[in-house]
C-alpha positions as CSV (number, residue, x, y, z in Angstrom):
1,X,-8.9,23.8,80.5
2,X,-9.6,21.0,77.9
3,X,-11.9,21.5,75.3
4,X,-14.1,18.7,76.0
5,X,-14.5,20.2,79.6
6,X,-17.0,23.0,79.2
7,X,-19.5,24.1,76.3
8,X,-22.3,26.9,76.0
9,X,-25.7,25.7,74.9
10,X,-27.8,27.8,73.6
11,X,-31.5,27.4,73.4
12,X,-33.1,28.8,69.7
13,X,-36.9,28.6,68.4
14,X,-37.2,31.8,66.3
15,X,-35.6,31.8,62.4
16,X,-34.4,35.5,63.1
17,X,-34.0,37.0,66.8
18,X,-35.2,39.4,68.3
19,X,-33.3,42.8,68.6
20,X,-32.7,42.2,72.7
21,X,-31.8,38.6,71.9
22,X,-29.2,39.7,69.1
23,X,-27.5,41.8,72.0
24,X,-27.4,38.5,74.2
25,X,-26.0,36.5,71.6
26,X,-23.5,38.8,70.5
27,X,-22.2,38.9,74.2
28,X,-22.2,35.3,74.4
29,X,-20.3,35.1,71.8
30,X,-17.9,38.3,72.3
31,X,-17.3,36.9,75.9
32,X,-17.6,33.0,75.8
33,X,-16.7,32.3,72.1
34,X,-13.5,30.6,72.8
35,X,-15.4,27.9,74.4
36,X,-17.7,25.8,72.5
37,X,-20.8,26.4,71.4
38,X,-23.7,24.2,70.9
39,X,-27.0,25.9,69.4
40,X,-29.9,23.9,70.5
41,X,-32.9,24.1,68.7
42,X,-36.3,22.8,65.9
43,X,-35.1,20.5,63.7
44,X,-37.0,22.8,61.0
45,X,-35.5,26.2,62.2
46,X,-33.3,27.8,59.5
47,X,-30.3,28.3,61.0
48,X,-29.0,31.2,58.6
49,X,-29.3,34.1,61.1
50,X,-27.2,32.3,63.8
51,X,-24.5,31.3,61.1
52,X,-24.3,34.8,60.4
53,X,-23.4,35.8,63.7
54,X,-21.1,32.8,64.5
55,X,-18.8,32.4,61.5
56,X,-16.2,32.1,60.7
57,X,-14.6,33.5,63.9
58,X,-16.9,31.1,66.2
59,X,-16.9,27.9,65.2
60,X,-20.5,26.1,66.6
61,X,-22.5,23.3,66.7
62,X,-26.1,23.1,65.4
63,X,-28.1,20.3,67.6
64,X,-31.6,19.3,66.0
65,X,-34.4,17.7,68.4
66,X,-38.2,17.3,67.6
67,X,-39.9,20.3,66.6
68,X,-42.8,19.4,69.4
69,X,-39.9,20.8,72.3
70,X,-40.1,24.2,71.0
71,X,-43.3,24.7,70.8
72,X,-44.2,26.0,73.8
73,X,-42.1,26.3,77.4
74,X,-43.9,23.1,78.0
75,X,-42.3,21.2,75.1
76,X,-39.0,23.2,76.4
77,X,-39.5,21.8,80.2
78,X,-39.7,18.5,78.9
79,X,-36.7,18.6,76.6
80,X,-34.8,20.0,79.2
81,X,-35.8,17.2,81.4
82,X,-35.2,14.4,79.3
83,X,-31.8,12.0,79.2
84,X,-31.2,11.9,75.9
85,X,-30.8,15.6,76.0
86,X,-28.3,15.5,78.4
87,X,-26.9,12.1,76.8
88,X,-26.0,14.6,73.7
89,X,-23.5,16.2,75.7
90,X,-22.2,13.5,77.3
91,X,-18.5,14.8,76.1
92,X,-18.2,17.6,78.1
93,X,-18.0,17.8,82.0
94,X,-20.2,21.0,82.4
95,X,-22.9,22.7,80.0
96,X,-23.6,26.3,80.6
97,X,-27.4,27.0,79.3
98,X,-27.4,30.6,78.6
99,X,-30.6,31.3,76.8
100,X,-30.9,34.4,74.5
101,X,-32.8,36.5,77.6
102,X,-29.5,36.2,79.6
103,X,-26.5,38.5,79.9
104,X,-23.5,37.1,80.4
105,X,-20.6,40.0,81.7
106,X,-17.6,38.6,82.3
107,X,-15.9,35.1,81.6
108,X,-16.4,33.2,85.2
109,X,-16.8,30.2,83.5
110,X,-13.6,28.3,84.3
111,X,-14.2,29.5,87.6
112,X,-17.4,28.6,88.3
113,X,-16.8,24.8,86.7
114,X,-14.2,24.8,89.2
115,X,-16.3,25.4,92.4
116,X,-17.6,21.7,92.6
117,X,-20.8,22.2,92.4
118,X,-23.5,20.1,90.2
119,X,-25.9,22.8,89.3
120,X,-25.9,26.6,89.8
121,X,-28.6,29.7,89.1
122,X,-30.0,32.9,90.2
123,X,-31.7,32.4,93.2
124,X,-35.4,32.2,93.2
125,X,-38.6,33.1,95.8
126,X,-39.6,30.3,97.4
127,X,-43.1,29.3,96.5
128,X,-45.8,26.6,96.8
129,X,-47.1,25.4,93.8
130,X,-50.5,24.9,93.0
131,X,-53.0,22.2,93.9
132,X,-52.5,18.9,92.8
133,X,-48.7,19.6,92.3
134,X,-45.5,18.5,93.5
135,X,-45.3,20.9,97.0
136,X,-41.9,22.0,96.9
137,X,-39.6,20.8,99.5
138,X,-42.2,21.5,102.0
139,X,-42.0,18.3,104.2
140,X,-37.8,18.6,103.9
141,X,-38.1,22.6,105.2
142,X,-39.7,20.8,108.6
143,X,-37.1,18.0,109.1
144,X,-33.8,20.3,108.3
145,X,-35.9,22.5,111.0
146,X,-35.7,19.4,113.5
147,X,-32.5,18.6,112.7
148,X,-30.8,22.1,113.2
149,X,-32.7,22.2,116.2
150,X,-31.4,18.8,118.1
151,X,-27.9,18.8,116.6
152,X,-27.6,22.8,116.8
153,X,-27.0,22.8,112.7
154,X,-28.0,25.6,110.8
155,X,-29.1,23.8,107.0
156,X,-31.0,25.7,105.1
157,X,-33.2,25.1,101.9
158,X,-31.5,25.3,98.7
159,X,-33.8,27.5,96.7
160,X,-31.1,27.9,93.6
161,X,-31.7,28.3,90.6
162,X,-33.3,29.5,87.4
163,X,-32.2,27.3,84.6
164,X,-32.0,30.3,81.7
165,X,-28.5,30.9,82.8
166,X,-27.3,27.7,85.0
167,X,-23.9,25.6,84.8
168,X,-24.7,21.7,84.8
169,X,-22.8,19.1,85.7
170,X,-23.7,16.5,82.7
171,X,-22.9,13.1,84.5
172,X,-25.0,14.0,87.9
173,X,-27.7,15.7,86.2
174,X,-28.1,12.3,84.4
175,X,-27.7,10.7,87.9
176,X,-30.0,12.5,89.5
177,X,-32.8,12.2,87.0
178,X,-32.3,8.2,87.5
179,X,-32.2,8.3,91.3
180,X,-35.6,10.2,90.8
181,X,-36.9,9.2,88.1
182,X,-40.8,8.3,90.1
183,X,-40.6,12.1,90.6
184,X,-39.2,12.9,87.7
185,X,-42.2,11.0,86.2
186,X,-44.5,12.4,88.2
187,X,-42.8,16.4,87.7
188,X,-45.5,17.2,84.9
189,X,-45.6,20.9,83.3
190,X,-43.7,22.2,86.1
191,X,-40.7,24.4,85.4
192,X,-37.2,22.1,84.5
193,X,-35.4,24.1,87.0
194,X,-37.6,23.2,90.1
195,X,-36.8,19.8,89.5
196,X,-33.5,20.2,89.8
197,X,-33.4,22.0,93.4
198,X,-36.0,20.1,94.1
199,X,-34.6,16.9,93.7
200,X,-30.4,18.1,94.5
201,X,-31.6,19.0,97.9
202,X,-33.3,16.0,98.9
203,X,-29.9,14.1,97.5
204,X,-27.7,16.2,98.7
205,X,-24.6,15.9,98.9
206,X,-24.8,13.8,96.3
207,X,-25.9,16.5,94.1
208,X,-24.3,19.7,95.3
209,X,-26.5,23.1,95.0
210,X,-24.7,26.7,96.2
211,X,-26.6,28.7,99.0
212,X,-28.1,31.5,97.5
213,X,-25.1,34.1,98.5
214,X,-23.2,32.6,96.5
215,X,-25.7,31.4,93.0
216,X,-26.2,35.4,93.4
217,X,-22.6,36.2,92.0
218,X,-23.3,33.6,89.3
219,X,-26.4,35.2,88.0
220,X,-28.6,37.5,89.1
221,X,-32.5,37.1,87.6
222,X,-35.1,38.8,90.1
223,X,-35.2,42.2,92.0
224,X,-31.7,42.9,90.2
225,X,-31.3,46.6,91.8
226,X,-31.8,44.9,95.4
227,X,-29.5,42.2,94.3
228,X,-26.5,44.3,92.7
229,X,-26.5,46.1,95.8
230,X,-26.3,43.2,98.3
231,X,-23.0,42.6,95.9
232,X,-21.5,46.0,96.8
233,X,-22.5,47.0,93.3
234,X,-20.0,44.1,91.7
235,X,-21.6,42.2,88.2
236,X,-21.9,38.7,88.7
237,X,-21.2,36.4,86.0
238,X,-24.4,37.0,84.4
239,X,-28.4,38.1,84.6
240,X,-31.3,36.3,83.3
241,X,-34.5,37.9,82.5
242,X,-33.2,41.0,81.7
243,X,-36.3,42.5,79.9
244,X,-38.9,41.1,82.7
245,X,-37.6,42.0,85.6
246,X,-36.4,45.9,85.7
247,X,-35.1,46.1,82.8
248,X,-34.7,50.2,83.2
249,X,-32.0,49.2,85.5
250,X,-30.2,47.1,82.9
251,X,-30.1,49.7,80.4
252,X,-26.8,51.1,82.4
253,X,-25.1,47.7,81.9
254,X,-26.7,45.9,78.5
255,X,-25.2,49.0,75.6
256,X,-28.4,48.9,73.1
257,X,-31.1,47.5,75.2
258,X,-34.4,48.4,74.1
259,X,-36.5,48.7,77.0
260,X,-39.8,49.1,75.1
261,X,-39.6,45.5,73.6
262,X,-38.8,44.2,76.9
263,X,-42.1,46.3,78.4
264,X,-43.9,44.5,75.2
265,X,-42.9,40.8,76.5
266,X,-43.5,41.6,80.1
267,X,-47.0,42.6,79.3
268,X,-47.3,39.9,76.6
269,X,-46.2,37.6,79.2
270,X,-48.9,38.6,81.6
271,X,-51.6,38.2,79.4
């Protein structure tokens, strides 16, 4: 696999992690540190802690943008969503975002690269956003309907996935955000992720998405005791949200996680 193929971006915002994000880092880096890795973060952040924890077995990358991005998931969704973001990994084929809330539990990586498909994460409840907004494939759900029904198809919507642990394909992420760039415009505060489901199944198969049978053995992220069992109790490649959603059940599979920080951030989250 060539060097340039792959890397693993990781998002960073705080000086010194939290304990449950040192246990996702170190994982990251125990399990993936023979690829790549490209921190992403403030151009003010002191780096130190992460330093610490990468060298000198890791070698890594340090990638400054404005401070404004990380200010708020706002700032994040529009970082994410931007082409020069993308544009400053225009060596590699494939990024893997794994922020420092995911799990990663076995390297798939080469696998999952392999698979052909142009983004991939844990699948995600279908929704309707709120008034005013973009409404989710809404019109699209009605016409796949029609045309299953008259040509005896059976397409389904897309609804995959959460971009805190996703694989990107650099060059049609780029693509896509060109092809739609009056939506893209027009996205707003929405979530980064939604744009990209949003907008790979109206181009599809332009931009190729996984059902949701199969984004669930890259990365589980809601109802993860519902979801391990649909799996016959296998891991998939990785979790996100591990201290939001269940995160009891993680304890079995993260060694060290602290499940009263996690309750913390859920409730701070709520608030």
């Amino acid at each position: 696999m060539s060097a340039q193929f792959v890397a693993v971006v990781i998002p960073v915002y705080k000086d010194i992690p939290s304990h449950n994000e040192i246990i996702s880092l170190r994982q990251c880096l125990s399990v993936l540190g023979h690829y790549p890795i490209e921190f992403v973060g403030p151009a003010s952040l002191n780096t130190a802690s992460y330093c610490e924890f990468c060298s000198p077995k890791t070698p890594f990358n340090y990638n400054s943008f404005d401070d404004a991005y990380f200010k708020d998931v706002n700032g994040y969704n529009r970082l994410l969503l931007s082409k020069n973001f993308y544009k400053r990994f225009s060596n590699y084929r494939y990024i893997l975002i794994h922020q420092l809330d995911a799990f990663v539990f076995k390297d798939e990586l080469s696998y999952w690269c392999h698979q052909g498909y142009h983004y991939i994460g844990a699948p995600q409840v279908a929704h309707l956003n709120g008034p005013g907004e973009i409404q989710f494939l809404k019109g699209y759900s009605k016409v796949l309907n029609i045309i299953n029904a008259l040509f005896k198809t059976n397409y389904t919507v897309k609804n995959v996935g959460n971009g805190g642990f996703s694989l990107r394909h650099v060059t049609k992420c780029l693509g896509l955000m060109s092809l739609m760039h009056s939506k893209l415009k027009a996205w707003g505060n929405l979530n980064e992720d939604g744009f990209f489901k949003y907008a790979g199944n109206l181009l599809s198969p332009y931009f190729k998405l996984p059902t949701e049978d199969i984004a669930l053995k890259f990365a589980v992220e809601i109802n993860p005791q519902a979801a391990i069992a649909s799996l016959n109790g296998s891991l998939p490649f990785g979790c996100h949200a591990f201290d939001k959603y269940e995160p009891e059940f993680w304890e079995k599979y993260i060694p060290g996680l602290k499940t009263e920080f996690a309750n913390a951030n859920q409730s701070a989250r709520s608030n």
